[in-house]
C-alpha positions in Angstrom: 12.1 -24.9 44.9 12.7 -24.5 48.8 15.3 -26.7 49.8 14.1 -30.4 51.2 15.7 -32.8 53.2 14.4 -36.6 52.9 16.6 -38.6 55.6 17.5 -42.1 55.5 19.4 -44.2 58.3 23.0 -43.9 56.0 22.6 -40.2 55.0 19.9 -37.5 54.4 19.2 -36.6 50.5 18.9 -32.7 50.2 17.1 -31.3 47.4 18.3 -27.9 46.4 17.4 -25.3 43.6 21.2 -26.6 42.1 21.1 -30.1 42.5 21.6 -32.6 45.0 23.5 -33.3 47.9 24.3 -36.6 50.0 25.1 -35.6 53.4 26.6 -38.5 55.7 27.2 -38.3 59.4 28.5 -41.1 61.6 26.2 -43.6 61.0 26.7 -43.3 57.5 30.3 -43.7 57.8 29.6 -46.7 59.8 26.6 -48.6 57.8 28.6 -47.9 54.4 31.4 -50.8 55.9 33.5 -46.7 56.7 33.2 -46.0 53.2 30.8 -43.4 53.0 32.0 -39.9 54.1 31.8 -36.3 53.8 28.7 -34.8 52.0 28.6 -34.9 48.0 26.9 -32.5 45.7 25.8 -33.6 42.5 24.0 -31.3 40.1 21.2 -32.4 38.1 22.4 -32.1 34.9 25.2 -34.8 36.2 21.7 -37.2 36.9 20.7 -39.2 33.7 18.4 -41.7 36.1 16.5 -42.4 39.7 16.0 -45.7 41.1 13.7 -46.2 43.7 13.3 -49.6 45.5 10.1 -49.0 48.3 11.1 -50.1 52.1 9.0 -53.3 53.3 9.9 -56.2 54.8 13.8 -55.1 54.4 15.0 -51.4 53.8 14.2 -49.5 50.6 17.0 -47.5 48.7 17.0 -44.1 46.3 19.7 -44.2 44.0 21.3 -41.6 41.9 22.8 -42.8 38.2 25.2 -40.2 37.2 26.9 -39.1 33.8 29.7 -41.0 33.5 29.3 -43.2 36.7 28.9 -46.5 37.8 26.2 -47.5 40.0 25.5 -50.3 42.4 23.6 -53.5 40.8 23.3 -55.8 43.5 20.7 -54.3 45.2 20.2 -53.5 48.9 23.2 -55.0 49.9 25.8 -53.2 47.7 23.6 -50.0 48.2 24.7 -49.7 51.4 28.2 -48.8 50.0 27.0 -47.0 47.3 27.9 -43.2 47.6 25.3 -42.2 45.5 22.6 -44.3 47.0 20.2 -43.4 50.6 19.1 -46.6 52.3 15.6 -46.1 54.5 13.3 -47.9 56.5 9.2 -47.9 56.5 8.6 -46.1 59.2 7.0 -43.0 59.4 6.1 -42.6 55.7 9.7 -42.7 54.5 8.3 -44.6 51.0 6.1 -41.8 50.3 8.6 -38.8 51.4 11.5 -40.8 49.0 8.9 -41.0 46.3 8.2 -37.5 46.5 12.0 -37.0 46.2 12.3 -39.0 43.0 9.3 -37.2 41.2 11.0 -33.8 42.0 14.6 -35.3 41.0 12.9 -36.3 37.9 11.1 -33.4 36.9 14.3 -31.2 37.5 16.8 -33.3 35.6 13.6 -33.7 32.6 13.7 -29.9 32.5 17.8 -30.1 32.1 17.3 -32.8 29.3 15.1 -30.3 27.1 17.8 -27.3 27.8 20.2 -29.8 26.1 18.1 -30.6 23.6 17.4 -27.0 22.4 21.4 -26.5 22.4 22.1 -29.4 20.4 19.4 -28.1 18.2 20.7 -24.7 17.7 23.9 -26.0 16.9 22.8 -28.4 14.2 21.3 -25.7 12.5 24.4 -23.1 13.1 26.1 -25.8 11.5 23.2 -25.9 8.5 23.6 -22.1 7.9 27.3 -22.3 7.7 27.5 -24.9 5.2 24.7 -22.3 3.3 21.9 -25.4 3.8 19.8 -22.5 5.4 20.1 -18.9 5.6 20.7 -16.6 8.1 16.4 -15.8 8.4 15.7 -19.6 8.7 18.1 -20.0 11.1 17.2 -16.9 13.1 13.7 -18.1 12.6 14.3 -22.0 14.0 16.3 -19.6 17.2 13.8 -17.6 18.3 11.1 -20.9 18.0 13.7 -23.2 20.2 14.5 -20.6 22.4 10.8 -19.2 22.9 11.4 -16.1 22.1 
């Protein structure tokens, strides 16, 4: 995937082939209450989930769930603050552009989650053939299915 920018009015989301990154500028600093700074790379794998609230009447807001993290639950308001989180208006198609972004966030970290499940697969059954559950053919045999080869 070429890389794609989606920009917000607290940060631009940048979709690379490697994850994602949050890239703040002043105004970011400045609407995340000086908070929000630097850029942030996340890679997908680090993504279990993609919220999307669409921009009308007030701003709409992508937000990024990580492994391991906490996320904002108060909505707009705290998503402001929210590192992982890009606040945009309606204008100028920004609901459809940030919906494009979570499709493609979700379709990358849905092609992670089935890497992970293969691996956890594999090693359930290198357990199997250790313990002499299976042999070395079967497990070869599950391999080469999981692994498509």
């Amino acid at each position: 995937m070429e890389q794609r920018e989606y920009k917000g009015y607290n940060g631009t989301l940048i979709l690379t082939d490697a994850g994602v990154i949050i890239k703040r500028g002043m105004k970011g600093f400045l609407l995340g209450g000086g908070m929000l700074r630097g850029d942030k790379t996340i890679p997908y794998s680090r993504i279990v989930a993609v919220q999307l609230k669409r921009a009308g009447m007030v701003a709409g807001y992508i937000q990024l769930t990580l492994m391991g993290g906490s996320e904002a639950k108060a909505g707009l308001f705290q998503s402001a603050k929210d590192e992982n989180s890009i606040n945009f208006h309606v204008y100028g198609g920004k609901n459809e552009k940030f919906e494009e972004a979570k499709r493609l966030i979700e379709e990358r970290i849905g092609q992670d989650g089935q890497k992970h499940s293969s691996m956890d697969e594999l090693e359930k059954l290198a357990n199997l053939k250790e313990r002499g559950v299976i042999t070395e053919d079967e497990f070869n045999q599950k391999k080469k299915q999981l692994l498509n080869l």
